[in-house]
DSSP file (Angstrom, degrees, kcal/mol; ACC not computed):
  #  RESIDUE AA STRUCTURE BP1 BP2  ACC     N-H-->O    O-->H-N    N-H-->O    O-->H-N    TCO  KAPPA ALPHA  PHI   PSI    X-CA   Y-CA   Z-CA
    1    1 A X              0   0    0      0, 0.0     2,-1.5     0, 0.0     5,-0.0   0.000 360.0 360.0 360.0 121.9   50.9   89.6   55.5
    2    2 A X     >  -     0   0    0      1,-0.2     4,-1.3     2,-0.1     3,-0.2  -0.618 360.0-174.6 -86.4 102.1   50.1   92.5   56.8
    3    3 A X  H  > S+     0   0    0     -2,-1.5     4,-2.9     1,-0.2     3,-0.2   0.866  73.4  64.4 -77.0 -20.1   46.3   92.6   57.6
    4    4 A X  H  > S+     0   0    0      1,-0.3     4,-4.3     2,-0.2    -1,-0.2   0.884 109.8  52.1 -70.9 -22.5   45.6   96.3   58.9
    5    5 A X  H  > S+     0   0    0     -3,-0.2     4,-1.5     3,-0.2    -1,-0.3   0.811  99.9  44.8-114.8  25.3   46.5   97.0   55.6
    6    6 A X  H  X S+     0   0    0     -4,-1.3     4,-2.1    -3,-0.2    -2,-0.2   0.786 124.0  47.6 -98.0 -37.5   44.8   95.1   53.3
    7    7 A X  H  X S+     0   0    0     -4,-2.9     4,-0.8     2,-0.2     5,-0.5   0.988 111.2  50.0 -25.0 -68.3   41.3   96.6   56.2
    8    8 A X  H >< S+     0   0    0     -4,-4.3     3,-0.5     2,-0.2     4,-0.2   0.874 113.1  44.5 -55.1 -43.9   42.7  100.1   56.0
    9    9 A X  H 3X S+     0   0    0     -4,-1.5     4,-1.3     1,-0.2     3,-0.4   0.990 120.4  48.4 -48.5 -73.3   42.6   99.3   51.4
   10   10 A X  H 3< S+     0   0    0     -4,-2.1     4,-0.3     1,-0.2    -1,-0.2   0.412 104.1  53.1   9.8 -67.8   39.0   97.9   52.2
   11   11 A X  T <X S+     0   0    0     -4,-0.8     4,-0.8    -3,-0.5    -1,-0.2   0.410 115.4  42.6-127.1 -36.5   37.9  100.6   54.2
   12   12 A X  H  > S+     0   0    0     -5,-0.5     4,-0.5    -3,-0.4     3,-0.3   0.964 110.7  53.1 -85.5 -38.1   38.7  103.1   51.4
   13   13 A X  H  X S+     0   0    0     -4,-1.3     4,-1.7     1,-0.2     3,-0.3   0.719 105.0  55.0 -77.6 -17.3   37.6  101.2   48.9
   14   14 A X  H  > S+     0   0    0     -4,-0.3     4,-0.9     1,-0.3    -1,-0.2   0.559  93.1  67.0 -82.1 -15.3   34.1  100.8   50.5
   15   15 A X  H  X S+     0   0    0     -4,-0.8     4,-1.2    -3,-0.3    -1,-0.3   0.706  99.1  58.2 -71.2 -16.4   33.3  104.3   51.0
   16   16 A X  H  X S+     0   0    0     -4,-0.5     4,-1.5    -3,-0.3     5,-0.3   0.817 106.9  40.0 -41.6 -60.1   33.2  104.4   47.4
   17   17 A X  H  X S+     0   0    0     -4,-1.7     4,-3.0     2,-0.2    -2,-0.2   0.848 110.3  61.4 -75.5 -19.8   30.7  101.8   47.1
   18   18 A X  H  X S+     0   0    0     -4,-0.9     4,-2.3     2,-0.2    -2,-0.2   0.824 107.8  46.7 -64.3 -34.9   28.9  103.7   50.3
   19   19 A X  H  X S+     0   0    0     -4,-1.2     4,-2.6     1,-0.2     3,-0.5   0.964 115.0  50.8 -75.6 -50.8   28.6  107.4   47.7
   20   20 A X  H  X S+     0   0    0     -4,-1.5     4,-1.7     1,-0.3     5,-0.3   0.931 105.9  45.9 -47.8 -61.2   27.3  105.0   45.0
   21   21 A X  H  X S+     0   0    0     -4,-3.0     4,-2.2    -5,-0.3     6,-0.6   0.893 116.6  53.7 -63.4 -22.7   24.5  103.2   47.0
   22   22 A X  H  X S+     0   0    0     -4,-2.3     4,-0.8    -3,-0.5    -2,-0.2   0.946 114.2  39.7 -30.7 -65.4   23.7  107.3   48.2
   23   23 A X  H >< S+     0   0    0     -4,-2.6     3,-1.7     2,-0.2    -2,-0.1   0.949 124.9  37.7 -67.0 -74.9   23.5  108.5   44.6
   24   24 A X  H 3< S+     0   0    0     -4,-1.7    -1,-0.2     1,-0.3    -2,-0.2   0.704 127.3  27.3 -72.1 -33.6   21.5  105.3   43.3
   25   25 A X  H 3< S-     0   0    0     -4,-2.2    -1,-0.3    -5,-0.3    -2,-0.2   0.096  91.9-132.4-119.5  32.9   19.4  104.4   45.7
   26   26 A X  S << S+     0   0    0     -3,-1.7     2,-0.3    -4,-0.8    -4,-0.2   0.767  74.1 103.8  48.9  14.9   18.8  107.8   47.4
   27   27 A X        -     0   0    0     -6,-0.6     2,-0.4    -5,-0.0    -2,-0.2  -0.801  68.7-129.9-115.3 151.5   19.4  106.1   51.3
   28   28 A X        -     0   0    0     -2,-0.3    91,-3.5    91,-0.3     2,-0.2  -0.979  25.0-153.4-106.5 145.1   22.9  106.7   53.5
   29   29 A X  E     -A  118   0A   0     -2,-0.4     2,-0.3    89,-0.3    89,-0.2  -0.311   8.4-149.2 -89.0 162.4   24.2  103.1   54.7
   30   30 A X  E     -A  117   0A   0     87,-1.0    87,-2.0    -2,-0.2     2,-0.7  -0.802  13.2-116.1-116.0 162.9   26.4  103.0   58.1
   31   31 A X  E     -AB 116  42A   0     11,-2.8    11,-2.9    -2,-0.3     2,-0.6  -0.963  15.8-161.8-113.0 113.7   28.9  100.8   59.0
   32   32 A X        -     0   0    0     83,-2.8     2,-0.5    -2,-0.7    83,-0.2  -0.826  13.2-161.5 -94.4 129.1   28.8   98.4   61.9
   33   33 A X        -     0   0    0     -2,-0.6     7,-0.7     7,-0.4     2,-0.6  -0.768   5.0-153.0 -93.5 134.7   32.2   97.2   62.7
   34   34 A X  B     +CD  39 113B   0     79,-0.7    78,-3.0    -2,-0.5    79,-2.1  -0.954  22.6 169.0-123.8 119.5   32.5   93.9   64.9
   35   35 A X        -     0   0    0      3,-1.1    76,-0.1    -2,-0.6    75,-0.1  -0.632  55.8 -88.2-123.5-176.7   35.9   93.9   67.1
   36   36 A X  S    S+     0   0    0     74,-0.4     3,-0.1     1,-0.2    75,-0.1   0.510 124.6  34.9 -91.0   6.6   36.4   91.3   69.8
   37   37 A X  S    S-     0   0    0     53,-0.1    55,-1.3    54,-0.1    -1,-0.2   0.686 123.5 -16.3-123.7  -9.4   34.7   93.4   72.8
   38   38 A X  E     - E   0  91B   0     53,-0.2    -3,-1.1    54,-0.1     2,-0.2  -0.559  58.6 -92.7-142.4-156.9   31.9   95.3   70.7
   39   39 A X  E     -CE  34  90B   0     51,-2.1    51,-1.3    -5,-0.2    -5,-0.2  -0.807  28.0-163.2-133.5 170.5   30.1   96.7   67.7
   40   40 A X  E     - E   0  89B   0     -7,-0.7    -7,-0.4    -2,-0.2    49,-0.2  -0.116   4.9-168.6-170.6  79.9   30.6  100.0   66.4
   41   41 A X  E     + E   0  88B   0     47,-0.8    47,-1.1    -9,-0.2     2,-0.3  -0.337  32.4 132.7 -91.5 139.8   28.2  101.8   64.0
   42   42 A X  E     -B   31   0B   0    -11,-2.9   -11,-2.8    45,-0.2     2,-0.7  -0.968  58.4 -94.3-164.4 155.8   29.6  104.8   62.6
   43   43 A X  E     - E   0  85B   0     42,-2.9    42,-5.0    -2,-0.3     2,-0.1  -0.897  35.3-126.2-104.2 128.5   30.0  106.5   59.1
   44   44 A X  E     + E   0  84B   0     -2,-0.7     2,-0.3    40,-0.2    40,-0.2  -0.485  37.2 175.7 -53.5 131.7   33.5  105.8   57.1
   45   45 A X  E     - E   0  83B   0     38,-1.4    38,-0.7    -2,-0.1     2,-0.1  -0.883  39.6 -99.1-156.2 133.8   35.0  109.6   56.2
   46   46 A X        -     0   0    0     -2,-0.3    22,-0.1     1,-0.1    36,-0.1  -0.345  46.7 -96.1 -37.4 134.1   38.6  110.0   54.4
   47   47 A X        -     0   0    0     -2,-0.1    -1,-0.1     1,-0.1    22,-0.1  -0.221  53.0-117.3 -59.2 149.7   41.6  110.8   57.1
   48   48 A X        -     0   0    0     18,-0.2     2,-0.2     1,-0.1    -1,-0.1  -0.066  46.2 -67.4 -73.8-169.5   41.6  115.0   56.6
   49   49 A X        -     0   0    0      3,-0.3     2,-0.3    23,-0.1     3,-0.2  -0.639  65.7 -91.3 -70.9 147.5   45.2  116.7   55.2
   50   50 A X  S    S+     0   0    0      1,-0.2    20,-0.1    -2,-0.2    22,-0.1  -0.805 111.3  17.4 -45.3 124.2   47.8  116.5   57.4
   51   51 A X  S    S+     0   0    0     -2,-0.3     2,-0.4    18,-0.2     3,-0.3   0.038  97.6 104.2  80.4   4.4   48.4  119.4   59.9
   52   52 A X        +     0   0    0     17,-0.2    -3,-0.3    -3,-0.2    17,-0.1  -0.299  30.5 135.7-107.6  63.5   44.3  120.8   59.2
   53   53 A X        +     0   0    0     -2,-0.4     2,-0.7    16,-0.1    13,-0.5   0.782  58.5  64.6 -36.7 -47.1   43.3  119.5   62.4
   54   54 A X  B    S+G   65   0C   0     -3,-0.3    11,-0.2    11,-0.2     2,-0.1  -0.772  70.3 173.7 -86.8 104.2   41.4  122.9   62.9
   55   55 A X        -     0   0    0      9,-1.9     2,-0.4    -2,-0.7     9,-0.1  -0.330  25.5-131.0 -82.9-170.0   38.3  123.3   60.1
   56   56 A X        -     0   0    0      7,-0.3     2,-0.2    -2,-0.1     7,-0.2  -0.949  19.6-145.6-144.7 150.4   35.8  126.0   60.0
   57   57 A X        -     0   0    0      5,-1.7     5,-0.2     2,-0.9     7,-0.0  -0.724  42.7 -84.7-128.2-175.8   31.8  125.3   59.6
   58   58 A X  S    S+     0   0    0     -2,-0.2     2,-0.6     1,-0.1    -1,-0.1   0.968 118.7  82.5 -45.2 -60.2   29.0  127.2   57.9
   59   59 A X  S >  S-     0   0    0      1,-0.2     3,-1.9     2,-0.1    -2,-0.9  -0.441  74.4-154.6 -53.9 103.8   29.2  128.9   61.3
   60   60 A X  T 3  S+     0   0    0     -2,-0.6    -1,-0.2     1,-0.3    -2,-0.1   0.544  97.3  46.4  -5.0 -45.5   32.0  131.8   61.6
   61   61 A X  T 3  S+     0   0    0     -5,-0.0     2,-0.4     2,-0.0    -1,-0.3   0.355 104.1  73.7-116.5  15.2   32.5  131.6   65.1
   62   62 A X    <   -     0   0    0     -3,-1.9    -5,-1.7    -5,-0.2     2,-0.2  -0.918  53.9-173.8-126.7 146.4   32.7  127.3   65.3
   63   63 A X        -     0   0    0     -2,-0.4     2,-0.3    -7,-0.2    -7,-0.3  -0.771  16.6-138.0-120.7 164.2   35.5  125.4   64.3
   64   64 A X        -     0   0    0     -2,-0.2    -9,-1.9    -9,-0.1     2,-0.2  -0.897  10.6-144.8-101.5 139.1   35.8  121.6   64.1
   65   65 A X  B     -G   54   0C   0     -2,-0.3   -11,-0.2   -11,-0.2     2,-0.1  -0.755  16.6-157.5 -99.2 168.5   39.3  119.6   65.3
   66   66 A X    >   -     0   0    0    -13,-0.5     3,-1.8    -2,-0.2   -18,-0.2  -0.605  12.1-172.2-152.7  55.2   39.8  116.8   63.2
   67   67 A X  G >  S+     0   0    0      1,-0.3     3,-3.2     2,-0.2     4,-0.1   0.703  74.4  68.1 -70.3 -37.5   41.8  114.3   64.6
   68   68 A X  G >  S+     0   0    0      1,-0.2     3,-1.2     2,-0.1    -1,-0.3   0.700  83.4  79.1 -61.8  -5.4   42.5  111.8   61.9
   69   69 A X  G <  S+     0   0    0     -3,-1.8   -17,-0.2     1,-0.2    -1,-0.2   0.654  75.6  87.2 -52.4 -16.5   44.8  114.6   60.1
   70   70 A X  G <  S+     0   0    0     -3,-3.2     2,-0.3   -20,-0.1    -1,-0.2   0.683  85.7  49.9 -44.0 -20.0   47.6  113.5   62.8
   71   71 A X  S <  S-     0   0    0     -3,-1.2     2,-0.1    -4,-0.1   -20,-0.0  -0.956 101.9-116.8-129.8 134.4   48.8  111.0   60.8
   72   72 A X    >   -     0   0    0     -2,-0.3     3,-2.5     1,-0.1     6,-0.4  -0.467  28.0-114.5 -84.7 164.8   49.7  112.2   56.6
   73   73 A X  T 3  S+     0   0    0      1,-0.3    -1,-0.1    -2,-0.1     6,-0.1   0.920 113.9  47.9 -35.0 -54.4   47.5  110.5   53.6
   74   74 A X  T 3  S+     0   0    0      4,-0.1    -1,-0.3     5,-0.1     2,-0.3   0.102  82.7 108.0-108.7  47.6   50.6  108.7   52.4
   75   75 A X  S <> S-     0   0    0     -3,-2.5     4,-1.1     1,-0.2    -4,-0.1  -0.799  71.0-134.5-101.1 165.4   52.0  107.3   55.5
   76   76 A X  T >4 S+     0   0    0     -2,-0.3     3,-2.5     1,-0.2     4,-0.3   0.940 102.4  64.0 -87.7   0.3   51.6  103.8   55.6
   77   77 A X  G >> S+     0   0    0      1,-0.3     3,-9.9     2,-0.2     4,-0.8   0.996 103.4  55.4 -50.1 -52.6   50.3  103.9   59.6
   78   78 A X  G >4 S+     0   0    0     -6,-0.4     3,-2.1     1,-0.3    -1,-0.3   0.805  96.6  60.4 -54.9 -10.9   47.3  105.9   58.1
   79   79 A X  G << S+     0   0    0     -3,-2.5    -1,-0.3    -4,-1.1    -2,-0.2   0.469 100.5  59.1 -89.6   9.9   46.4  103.1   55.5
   80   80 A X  G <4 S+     0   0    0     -3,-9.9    28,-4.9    -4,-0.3    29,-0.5   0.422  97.6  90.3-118.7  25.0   45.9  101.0   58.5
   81   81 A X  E <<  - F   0 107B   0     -3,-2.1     2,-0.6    -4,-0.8    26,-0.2  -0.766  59.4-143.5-127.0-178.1   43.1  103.4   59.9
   82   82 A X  E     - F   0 106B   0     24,-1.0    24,-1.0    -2,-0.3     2,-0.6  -0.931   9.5-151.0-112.5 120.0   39.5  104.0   60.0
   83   83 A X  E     -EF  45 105B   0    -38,-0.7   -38,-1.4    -2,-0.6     2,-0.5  -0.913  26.5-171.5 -66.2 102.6   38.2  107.5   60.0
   84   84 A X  E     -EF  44 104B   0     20,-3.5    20,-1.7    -2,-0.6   -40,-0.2  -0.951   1.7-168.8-128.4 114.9   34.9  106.6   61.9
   85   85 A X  E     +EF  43 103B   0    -42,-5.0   -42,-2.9    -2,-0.5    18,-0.2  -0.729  65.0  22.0 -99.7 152.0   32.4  109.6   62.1
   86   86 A X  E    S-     0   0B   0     16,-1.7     2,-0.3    -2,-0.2   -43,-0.3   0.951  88.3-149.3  42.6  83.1   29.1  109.5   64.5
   87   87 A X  E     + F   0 101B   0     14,-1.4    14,-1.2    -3,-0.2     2,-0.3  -0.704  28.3 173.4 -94.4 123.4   30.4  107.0   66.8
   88   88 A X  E     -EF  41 100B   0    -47,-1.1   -47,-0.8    -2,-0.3     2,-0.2  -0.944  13.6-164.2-130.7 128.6   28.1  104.3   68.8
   89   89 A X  E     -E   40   0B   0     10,-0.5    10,-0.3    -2,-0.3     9,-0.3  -0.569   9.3-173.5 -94.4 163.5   29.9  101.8   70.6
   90   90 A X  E     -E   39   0B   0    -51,-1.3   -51,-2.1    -2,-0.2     2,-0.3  -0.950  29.9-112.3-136.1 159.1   28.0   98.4   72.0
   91   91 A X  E >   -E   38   0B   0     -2,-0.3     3,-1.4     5,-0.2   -53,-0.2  -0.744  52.5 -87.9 -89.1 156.0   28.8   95.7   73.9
   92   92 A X  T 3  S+     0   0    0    -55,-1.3    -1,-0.2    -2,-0.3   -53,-0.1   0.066 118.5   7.6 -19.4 116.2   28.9   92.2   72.0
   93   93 A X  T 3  S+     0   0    0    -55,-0.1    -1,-0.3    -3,-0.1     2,-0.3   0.877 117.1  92.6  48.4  35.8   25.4   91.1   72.1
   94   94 A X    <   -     0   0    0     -3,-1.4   -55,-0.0     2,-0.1     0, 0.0  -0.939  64.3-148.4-144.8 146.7   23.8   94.2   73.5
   95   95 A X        +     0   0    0     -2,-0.3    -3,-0.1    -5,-0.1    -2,-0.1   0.238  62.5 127.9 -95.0  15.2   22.3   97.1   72.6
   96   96 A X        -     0   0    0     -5,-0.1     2,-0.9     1,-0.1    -5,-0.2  -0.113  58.2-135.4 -32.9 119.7   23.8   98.6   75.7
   97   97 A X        -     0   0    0     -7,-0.1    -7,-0.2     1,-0.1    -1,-0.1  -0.734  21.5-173.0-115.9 123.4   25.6  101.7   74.5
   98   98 A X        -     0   0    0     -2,-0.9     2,-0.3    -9,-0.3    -1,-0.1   0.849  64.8 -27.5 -81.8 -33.9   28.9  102.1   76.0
   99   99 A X        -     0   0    0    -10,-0.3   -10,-0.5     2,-0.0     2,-0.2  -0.830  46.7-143.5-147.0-153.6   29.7  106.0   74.4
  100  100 A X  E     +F   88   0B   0     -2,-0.3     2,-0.2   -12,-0.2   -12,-0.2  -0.715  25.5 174.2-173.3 128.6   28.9  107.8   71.7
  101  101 A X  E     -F   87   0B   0    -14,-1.2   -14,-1.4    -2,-0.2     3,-0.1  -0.771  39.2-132.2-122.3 174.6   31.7  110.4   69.7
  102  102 A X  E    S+     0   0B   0      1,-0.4   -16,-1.7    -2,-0.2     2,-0.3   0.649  90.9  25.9-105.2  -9.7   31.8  112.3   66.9
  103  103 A X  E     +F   85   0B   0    -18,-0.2    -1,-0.4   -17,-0.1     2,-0.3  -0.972  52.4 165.5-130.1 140.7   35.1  111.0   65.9
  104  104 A X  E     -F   84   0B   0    -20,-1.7   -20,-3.5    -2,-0.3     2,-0.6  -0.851  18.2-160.2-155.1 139.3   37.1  108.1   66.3
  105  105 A X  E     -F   83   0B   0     -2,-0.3     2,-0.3   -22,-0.2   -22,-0.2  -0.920  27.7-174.8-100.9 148.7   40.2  106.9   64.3
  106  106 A X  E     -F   82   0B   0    -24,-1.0   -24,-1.0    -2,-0.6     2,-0.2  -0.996  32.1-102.5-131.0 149.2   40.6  102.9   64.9
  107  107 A X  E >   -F   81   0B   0     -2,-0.3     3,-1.5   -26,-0.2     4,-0.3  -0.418  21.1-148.3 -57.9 121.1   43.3  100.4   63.9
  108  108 A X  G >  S+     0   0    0    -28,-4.9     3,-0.6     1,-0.3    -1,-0.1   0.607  98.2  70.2 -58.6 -15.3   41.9   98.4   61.0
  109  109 A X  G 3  S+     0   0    0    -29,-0.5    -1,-0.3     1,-0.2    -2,-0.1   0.903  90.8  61.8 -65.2 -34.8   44.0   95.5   62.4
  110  110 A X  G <  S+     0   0    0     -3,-1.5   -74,-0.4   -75,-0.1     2,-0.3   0.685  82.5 108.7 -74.7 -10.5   41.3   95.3   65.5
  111  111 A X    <   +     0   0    0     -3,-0.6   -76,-0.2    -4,-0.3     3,-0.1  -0.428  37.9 175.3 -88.2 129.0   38.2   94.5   63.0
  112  112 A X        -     0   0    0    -78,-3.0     2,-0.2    -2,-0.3   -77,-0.2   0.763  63.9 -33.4 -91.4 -21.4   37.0   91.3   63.1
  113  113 A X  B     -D   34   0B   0    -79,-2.1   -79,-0.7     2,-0.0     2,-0.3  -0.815  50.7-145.9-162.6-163.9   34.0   92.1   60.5
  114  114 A X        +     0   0    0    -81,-0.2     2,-0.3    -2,-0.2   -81,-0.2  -0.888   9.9 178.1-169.2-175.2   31.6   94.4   59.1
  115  115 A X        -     0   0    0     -2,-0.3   -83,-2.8   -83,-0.2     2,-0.5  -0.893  30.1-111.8 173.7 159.5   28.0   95.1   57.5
  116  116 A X  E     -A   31   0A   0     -2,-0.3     2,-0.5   -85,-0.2   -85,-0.2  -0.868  24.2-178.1-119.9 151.2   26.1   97.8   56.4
  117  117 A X  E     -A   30   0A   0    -87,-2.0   -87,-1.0    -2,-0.5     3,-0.1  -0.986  36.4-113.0-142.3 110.8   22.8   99.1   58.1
  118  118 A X  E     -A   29   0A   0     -2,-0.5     2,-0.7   -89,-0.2   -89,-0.3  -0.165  55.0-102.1 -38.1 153.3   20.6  102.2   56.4
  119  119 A X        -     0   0    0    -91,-3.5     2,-0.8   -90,-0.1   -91,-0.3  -0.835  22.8-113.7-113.6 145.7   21.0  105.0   58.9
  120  120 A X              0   0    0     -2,-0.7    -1,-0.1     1,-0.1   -91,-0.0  -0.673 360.0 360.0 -59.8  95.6   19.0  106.0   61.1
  121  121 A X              0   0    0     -2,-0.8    -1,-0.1     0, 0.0    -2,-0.0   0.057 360.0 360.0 -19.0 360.0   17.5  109.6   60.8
């Protein structure tokens, strides 16, 4: 059985249920993700196209890179990752924070759990 990708199906299917509790109850959720050395609360975002690493923002003269487009939609490595936007890591049973990104893709095989937490403003 391949478990990263029945995580990575998960994973997809739960931003779905993330735009729904948005719409109905007017709040945005996060996800904390529990792997075996941390936590990792972070908002779930769809992998970009493959090859449009480089976006463009409101702002003309900023660009965004976009790392999860390395890998395309309908390969099956990408159904076994997490597009994880506004990254804060912890350690296990701290609120030590070990980084902080604005992206990280991770292997859906490495998740040990999950939950949802209203985000913090």
């Amino acid at each position: 059985m391949n478990t990263g990708l029945i995580k990575g199906t998960l994973f997809t299917r739960l931003r779905g249920s993330l735009k729904k509790l948005k719409m109905e109850y007017n709040t945005e959720f996060q996800v904390v993700l529990y792997t075996s050395i941390g936590k990792i609360v972070c908002d779930i975002e769809p992998p970009a196209q493959a090859g449009s690493l480089i976006g463009v923002t409101d702002d003309p003269t900023m660009v965004t890179v976009d790392i999860s487009a390395v890998f395309d939609k309908e390969d099956v490595i990408a159904a076994q990752l997490i597009n994880a936007k506004s990254v804060i890591v912890y350690k296990n049973n701290s609120d030590e924070e070990l980084m902080r990104a604005d992206q990280m893709v991770l292997f859906a095989d490495q998740i040990i759990g999950f939950t949802l937490i209203r985000k913090q403003m």
